[in-house]
Chimera marker file (.cmm) of the C-alpha trace (Angstrom):
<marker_set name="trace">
<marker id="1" x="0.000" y="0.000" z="0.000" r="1" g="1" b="0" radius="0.5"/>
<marker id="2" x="0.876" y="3.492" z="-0.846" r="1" g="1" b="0" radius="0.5"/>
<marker id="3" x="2.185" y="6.139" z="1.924" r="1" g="1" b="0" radius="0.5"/>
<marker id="4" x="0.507" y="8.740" z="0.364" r="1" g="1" b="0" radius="0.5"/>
<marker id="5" x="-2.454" y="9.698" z="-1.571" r="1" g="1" b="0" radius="0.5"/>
<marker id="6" x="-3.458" y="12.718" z="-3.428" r="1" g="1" b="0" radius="0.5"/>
<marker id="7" x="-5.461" y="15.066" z="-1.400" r="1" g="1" b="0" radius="0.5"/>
<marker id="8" x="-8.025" y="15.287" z="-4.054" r="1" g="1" b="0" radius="0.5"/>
<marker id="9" x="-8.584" y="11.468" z="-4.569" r="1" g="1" b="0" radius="0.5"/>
<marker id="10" x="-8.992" y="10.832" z="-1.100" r="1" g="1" b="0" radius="0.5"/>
<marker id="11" x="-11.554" y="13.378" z="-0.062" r="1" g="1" b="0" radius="0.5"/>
<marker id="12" x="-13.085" y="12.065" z="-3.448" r="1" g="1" b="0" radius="0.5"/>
<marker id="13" x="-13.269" y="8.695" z="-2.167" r="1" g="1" b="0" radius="0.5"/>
<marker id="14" x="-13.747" y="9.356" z="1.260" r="1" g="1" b="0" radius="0.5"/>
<marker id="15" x="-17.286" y="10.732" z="-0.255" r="1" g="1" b="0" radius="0.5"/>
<marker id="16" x="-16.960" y="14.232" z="0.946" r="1" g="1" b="0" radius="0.5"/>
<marker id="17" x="-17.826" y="15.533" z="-2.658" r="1" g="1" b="0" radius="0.5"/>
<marker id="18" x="-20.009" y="13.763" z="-5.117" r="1" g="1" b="0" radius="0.5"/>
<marker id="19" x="-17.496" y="14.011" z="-7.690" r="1" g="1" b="0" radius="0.5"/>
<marker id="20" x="-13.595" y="14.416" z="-8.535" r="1" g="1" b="0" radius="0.5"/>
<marker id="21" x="-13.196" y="17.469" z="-10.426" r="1" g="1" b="0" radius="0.5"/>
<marker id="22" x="-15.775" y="18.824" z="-7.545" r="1" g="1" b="0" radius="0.5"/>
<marker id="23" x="-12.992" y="17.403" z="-4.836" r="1" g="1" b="0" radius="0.5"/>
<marker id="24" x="-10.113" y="19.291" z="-7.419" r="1" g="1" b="0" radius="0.5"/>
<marker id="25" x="-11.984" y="22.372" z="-7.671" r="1" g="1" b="0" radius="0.5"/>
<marker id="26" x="-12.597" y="22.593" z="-3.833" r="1" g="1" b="0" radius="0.5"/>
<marker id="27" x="-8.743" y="22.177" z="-3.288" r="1" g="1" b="0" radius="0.5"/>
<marker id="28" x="-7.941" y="24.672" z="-5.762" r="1" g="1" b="0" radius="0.5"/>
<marker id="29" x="-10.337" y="27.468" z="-4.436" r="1" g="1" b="0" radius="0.5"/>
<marker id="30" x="-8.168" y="26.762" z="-1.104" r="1" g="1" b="0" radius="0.5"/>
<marker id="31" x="-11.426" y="25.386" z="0.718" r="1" g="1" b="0" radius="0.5"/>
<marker id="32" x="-9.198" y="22.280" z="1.536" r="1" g="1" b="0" radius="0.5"/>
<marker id="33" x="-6.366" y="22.959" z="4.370" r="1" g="1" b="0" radius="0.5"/>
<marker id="34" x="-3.832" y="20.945" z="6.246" r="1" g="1" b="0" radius="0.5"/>
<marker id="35" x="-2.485" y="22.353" z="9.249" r="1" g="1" b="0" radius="0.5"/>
<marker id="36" x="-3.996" y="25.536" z="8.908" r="1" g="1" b="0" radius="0.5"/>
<marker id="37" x="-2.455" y="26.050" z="4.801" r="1" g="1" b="0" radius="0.5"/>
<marker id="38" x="-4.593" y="25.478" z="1.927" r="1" g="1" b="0" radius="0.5"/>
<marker id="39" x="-3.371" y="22.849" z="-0.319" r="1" g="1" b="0" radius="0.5"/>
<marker id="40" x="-2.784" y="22.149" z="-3.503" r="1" g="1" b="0" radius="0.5"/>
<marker id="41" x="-4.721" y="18.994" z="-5.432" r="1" g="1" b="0" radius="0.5"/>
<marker id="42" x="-1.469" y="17.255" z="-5.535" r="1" g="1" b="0" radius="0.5"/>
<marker id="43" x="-0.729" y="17.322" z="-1.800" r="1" g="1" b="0" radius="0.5"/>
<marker id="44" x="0.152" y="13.987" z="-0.584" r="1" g="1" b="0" radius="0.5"/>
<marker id="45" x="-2.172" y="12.963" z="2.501" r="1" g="1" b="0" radius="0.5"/>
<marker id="46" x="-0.514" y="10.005" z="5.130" r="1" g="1" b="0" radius="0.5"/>
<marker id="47" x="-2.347" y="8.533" z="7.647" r="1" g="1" b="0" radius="0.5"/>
<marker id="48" x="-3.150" y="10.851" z="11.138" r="1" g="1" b="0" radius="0.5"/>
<marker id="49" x="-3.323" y="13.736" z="9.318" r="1" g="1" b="0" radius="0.5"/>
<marker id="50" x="-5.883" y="16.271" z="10.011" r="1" g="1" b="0" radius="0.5"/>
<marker id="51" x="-7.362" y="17.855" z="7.230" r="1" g="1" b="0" radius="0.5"/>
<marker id="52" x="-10.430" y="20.600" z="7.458" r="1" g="1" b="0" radius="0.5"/>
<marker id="53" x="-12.667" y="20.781" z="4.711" r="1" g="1" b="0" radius="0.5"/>
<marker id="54" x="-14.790" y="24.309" z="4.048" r="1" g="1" b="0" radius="0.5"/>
<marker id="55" x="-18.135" y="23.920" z="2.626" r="1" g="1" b="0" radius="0.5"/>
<marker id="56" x="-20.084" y="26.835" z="3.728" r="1" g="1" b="0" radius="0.5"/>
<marker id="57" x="-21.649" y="27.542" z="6.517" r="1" g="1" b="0" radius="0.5"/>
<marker id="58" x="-19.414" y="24.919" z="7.757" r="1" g="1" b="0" radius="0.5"/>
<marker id="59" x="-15.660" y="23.582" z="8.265" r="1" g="1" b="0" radius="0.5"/>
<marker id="60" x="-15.503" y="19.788" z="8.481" r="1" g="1" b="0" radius="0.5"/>
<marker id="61" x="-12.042" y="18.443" z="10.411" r="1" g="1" b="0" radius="0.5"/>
<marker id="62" x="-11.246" y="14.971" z="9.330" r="1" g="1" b="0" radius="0.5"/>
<marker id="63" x="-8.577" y="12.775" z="10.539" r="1" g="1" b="0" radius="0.5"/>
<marker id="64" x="-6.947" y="9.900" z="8.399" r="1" g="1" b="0" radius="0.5"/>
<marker id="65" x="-7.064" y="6.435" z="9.513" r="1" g="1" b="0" radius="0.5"/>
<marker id="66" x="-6.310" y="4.866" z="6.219" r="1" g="1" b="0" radius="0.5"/>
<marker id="67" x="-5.645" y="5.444" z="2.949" r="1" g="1" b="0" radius="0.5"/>
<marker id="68" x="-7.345" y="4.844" z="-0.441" r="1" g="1" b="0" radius="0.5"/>
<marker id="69" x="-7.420" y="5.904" z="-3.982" r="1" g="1" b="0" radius="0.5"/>
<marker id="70" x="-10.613" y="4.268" z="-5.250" r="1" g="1" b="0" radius="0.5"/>
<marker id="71" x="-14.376" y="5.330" z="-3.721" r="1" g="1" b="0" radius="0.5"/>
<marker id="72" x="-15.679" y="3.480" z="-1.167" r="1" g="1" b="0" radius="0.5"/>
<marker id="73" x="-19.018" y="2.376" z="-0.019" r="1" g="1" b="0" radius="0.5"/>
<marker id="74" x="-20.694" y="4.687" z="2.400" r="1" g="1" b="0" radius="0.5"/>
<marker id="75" x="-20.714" y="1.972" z="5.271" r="1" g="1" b="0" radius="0.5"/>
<marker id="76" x="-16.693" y="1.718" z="4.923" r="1" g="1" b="0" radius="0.5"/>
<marker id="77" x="-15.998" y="5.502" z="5.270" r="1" g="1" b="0" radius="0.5"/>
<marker id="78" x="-15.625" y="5.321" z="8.924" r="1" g="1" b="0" radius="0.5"/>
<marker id="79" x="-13.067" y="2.627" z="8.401" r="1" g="1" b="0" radius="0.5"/>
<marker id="80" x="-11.026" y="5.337" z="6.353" r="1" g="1" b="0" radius="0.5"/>
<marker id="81" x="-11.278" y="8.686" z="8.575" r="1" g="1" b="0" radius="0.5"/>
<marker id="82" x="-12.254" y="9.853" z="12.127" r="1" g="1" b="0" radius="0.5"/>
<marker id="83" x="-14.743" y="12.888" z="11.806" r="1" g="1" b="0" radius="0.5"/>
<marker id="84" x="-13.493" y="15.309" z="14.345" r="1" g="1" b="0" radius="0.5"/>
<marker id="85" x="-15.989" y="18.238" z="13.294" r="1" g="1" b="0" radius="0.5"/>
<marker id="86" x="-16.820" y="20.365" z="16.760" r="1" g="1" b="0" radius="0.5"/>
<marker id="87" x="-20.826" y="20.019" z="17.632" r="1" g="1" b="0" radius="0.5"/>
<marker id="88" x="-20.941" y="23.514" z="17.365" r="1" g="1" b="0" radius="0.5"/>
<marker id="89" x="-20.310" y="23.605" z="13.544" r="1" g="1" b="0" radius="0.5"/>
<marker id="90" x="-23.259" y="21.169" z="13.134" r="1" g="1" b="0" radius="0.5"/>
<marker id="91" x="-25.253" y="23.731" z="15.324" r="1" g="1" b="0" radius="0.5"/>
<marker id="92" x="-24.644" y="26.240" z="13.031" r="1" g="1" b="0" radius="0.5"/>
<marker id="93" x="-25.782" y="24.144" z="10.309" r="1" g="1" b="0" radius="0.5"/>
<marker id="94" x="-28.767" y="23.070" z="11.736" r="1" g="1" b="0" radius="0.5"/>
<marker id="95" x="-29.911" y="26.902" z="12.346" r="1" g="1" b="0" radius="0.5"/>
<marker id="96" x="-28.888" y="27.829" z="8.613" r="1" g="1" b="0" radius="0.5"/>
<marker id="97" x="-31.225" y="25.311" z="7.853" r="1" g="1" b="0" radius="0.5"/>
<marker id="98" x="-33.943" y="26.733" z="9.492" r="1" g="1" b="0" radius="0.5"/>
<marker id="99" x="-33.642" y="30.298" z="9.244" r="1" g="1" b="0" radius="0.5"/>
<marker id="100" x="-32.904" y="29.739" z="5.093" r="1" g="1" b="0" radius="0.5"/>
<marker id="101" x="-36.860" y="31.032" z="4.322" r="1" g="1" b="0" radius="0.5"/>
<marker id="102" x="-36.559" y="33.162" z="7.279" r="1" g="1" b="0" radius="0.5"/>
<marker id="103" x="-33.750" y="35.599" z="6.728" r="1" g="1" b="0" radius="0.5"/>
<marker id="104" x="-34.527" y="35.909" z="3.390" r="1" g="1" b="0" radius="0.5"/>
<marker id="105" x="-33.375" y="39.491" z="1.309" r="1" g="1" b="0" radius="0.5"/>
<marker id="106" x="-35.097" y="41.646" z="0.044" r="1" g="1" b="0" radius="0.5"/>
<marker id="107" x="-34.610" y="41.753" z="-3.300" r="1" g="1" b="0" radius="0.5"/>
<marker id="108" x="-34.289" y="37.717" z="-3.761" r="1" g="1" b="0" radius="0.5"/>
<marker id="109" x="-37.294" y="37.034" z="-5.716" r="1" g="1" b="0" radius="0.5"/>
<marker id="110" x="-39.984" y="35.307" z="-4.700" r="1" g="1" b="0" radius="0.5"/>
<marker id="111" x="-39.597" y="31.799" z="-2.368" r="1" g="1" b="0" radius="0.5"/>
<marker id="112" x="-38.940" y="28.957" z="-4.139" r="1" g="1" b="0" radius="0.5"/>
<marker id="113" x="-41.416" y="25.943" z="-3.629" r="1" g="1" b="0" radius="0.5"/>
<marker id="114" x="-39.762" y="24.304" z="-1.007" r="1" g="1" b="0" radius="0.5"/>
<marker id="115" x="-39.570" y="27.424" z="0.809" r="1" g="1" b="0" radius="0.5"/>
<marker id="116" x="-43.153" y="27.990" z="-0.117" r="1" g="1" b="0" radius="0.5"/>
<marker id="117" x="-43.959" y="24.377" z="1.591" r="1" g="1" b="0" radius="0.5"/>
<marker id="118" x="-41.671" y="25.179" z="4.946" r="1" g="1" b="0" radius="0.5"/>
<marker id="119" x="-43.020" y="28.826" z="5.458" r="1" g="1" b="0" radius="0.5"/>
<marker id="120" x="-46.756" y="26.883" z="5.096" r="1" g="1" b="0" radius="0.5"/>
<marker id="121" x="-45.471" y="24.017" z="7.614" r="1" g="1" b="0" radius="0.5"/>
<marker id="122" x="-44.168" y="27.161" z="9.624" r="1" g="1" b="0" radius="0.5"/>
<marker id="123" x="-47.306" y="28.765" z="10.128" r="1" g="1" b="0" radius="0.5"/>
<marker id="124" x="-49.499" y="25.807" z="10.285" r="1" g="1" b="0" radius="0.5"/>
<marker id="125" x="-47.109" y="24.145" z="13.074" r="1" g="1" b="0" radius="0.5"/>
<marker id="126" x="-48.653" y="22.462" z="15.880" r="1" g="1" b="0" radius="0.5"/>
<marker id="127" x="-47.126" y="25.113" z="18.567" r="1" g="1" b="0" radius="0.5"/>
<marker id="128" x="-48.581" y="28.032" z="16.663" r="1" g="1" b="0" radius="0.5"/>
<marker id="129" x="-52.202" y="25.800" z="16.895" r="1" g="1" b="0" radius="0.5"/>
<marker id="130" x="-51.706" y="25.137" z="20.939" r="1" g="1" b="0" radius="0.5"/>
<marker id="131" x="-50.104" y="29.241" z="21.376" r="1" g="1" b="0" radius="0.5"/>
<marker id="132" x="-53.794" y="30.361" z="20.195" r="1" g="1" b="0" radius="0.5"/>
<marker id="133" x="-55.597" y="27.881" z="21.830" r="1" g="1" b="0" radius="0.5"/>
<marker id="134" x="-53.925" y="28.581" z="25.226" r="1" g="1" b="0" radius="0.5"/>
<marker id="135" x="-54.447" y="32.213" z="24.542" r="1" g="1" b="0" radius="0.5"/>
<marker id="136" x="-58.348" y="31.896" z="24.335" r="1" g="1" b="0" radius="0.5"/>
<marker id="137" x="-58.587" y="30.147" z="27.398" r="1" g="1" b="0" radius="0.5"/>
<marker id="138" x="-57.202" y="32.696" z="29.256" r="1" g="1" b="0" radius="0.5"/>
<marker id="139" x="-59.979" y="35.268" z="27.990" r="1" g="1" b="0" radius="0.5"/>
<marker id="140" x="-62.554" y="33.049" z="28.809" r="1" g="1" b="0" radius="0.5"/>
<marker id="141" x="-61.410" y="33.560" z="32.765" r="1" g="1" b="0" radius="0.5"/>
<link id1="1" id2="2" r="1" g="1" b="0" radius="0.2"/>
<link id1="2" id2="3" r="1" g="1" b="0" radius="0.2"/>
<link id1="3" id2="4" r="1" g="1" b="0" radius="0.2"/>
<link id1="4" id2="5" r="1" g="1" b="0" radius="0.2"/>
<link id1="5" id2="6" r="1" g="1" b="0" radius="0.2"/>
<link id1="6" id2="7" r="1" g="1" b="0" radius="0.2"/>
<link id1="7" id2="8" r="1" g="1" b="0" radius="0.2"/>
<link id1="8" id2="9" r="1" g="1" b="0" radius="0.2"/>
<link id1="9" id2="10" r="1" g="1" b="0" radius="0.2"/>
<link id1="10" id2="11" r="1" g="1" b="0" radius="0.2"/>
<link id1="11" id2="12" r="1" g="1" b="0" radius="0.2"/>
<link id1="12" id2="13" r="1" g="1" b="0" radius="0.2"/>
<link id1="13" id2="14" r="1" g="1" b="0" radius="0.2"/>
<link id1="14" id2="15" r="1" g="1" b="0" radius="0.2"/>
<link id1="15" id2="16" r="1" g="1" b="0" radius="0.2"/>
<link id1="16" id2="17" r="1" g="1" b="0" radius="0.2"/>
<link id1="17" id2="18" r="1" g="1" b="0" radius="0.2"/>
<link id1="18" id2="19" r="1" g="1" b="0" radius="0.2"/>
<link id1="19" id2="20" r="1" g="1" b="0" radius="0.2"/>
<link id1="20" id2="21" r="1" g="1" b="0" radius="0.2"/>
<link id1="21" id2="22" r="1" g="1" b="0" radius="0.2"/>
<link id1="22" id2="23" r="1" g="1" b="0" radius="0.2"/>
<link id1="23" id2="24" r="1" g="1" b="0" radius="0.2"/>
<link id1="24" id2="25" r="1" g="1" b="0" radius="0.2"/>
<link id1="25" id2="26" r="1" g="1" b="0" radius="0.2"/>
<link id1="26" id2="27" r="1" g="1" b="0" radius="0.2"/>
<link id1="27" id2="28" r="1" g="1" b="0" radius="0.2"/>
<link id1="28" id2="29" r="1" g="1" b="0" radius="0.2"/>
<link id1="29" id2="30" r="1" g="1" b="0" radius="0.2"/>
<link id1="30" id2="31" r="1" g="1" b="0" radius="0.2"/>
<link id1="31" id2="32" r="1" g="1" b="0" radius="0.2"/>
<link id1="32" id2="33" r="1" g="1" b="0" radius="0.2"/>
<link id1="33" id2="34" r="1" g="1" b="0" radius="0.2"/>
<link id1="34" id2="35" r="1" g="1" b="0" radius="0.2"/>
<link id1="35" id2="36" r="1" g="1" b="0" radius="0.2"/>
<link id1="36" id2="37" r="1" g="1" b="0" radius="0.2"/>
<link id1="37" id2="38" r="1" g="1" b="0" radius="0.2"/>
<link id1="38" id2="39" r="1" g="1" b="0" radius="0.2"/>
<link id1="39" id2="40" r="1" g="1" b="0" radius="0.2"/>
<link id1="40" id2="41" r="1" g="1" b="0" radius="0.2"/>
<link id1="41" id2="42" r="1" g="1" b="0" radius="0.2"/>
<link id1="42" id2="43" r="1" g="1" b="0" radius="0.2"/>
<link id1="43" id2="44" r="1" g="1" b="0" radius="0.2"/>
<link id1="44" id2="45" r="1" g="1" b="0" radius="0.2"/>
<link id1="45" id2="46" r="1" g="1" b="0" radius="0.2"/>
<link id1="46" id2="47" r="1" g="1" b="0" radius="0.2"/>
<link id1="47" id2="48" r="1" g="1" b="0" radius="0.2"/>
<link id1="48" id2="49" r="1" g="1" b="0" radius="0.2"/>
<link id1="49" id2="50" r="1" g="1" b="0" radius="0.2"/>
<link id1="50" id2="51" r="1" g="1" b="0" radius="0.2"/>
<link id1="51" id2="52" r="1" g="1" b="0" radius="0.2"/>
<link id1="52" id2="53" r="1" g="1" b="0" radius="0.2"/>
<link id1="53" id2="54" r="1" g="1" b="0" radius="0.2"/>
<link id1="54" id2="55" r="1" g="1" b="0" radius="0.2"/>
<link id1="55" id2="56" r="1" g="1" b="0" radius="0.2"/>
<link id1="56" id2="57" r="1" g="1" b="0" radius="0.2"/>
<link id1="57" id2="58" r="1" g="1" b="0" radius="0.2"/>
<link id1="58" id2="59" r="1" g="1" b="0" radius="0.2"/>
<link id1="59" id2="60" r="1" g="1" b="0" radius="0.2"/>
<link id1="60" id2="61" r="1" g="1" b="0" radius="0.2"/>
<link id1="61" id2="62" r="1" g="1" b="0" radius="0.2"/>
<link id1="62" id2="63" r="1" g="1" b="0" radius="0.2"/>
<link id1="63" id2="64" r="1" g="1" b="0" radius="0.2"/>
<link id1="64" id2="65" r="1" g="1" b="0" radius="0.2"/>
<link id1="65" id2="66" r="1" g="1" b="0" radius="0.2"/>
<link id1="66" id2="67" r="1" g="1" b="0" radius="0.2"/>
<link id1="67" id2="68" r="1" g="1" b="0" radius="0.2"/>
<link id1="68" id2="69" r="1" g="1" b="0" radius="0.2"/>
<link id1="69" id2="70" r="1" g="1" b="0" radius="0.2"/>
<link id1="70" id2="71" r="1" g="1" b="0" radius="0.2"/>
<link id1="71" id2="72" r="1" g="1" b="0" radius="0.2"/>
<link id1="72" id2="73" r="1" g="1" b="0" radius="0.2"/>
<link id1="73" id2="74" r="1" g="1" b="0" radius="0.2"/>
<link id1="74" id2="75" r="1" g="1" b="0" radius="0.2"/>
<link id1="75" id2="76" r="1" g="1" b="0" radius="0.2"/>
<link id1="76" id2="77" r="1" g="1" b="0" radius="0.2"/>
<link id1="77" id2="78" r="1" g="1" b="0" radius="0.2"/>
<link id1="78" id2="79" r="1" g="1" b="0" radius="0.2"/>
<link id1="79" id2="80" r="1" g="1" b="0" radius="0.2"/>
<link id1="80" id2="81" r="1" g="1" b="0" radius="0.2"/>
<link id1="81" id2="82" r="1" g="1" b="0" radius="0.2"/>
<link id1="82" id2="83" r="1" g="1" b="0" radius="0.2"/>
<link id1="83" id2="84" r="1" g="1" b="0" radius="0.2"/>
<link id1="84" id2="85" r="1" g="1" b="0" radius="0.2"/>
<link id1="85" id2="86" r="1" g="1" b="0" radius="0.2"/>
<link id1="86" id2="87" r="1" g="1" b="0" radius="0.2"/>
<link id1="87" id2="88" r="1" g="1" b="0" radius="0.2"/>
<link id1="88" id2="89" r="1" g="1" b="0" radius="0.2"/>
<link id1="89" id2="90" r="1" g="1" b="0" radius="0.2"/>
<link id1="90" id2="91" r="1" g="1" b="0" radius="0.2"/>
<link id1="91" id2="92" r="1" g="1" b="0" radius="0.2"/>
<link id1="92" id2="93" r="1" g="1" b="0" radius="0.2"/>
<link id1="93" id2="94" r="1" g="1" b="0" radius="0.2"/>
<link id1="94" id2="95" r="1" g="1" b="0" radius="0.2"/>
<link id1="95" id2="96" r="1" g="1" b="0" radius="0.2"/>
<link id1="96" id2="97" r="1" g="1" b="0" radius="0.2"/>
<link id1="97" id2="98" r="1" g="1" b="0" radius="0.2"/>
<link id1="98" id2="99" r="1" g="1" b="0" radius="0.2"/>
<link id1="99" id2="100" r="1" g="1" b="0" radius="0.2"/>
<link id1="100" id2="101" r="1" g="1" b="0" radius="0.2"/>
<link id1="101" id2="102" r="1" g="1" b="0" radius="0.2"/>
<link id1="102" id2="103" r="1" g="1" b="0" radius="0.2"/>
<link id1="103" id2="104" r="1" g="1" b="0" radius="0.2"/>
<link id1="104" id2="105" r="1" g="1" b="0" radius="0.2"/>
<link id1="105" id2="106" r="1" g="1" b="0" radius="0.2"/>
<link id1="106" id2="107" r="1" g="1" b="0" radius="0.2"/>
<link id1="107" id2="108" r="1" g="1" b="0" radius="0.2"/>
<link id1="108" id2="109" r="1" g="1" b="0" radius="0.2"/>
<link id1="109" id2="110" r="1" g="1" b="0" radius="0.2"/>
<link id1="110" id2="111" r="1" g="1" b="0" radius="0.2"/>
<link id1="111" id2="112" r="1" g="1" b="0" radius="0.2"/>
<link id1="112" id2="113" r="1" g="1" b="0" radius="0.2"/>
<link id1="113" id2="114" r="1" g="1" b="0" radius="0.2"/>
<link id1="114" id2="115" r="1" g="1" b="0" radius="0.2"/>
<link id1="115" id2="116" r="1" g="1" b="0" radius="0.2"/>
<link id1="116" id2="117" r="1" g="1" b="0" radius="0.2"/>
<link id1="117" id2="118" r="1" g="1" b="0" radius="0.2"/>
<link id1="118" id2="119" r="1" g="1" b="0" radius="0.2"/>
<link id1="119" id2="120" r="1" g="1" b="0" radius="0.2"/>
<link id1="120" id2="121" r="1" g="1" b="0" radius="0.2"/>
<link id1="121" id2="122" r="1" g="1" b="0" radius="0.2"/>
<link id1="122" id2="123" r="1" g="1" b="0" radius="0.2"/>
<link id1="123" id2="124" r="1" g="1" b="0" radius="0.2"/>
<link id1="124" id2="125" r="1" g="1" b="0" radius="0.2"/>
<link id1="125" id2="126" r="1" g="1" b="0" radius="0.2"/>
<link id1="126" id2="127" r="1" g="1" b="0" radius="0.2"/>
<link id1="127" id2="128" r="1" g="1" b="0" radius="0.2"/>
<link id1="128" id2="129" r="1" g="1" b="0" radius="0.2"/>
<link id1="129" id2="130" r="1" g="1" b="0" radius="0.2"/>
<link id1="130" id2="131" r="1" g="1" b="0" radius="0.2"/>
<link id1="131" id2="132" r="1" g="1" b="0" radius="0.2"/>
<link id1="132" id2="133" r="1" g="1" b="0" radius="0.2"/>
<link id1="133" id2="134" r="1" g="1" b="0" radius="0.2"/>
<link id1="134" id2="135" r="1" g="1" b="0" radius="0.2"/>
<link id1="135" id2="136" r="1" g="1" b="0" radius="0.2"/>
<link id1="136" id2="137" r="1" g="1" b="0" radius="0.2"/>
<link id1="137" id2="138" r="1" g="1" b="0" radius="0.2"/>
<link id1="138" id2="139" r="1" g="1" b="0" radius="0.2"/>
<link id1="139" id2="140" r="1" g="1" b="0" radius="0.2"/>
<link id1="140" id2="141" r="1" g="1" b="0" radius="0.2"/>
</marker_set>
């Protein structure tokens, strides 16, 4: 077995990015780092490395376990790398998620229909239901 890999081909196989030339591109646009220093796509990984991988909102921090040049099935990634991403980053995440339809703009067009469908969920949300219900008991006192 080799004692390094490319950079690009792992996180490639590794299944951080759905494609090669994605994984390449990422490098290049310095999104991929190694000790703090963006890398090129020729960058030779070795195993117990830490490498931190920017796709926005978030930074992902992997460590390497093994190596590989070929794609792996999803159930044989952990095998492969240690995910050492902070909680907090997945926090941040999470809230992007919610607040996409929320902090929307002005100027962005109109909402897309997924965002249509979530703003409806939104307002027709179970709390909203039992906020209004609560609040017409209390008049009734």
């Amino acid at each position: 077995m080799k004692d390094e890999v490319r950079v690009d081909k792992w996180i490639w196989a590794m299944r951080i990015f759905k494609t090669r030339s994605m994984a390449t591109d990422a490098v290049k646009k310095g999104r991929v780092m190694m000790g703090g220093v963006a890398v090129k796509p020729s960058r030779g990984v070795k195993v117990g490395d830490i490498i931190e991988v920017k796709k926005p909102p978030i930074t992902y921090t992997f460590r390497v376990k093994q190596l590989t040049e070929n794609r792996l099935g999803a159930k044989l990634v952990p095998e492969y790398l240690e995910n050492l991403t902070p909680q907090s980053q997945y926090d941040l995440l999470e809230m992007t998620k919610i607040s996409g339809f929320v902090d929307r703009r002005k100027g962005l067009g109109r909402p897309t229909k997924r965002e249509g469908r979530d703003l409806a969920a939104f307002r027709d949300s179970t709390y909203a239901d039992d906020f209004y219900l609560d609040w017409d008991d209390e008049d009734d006192i």
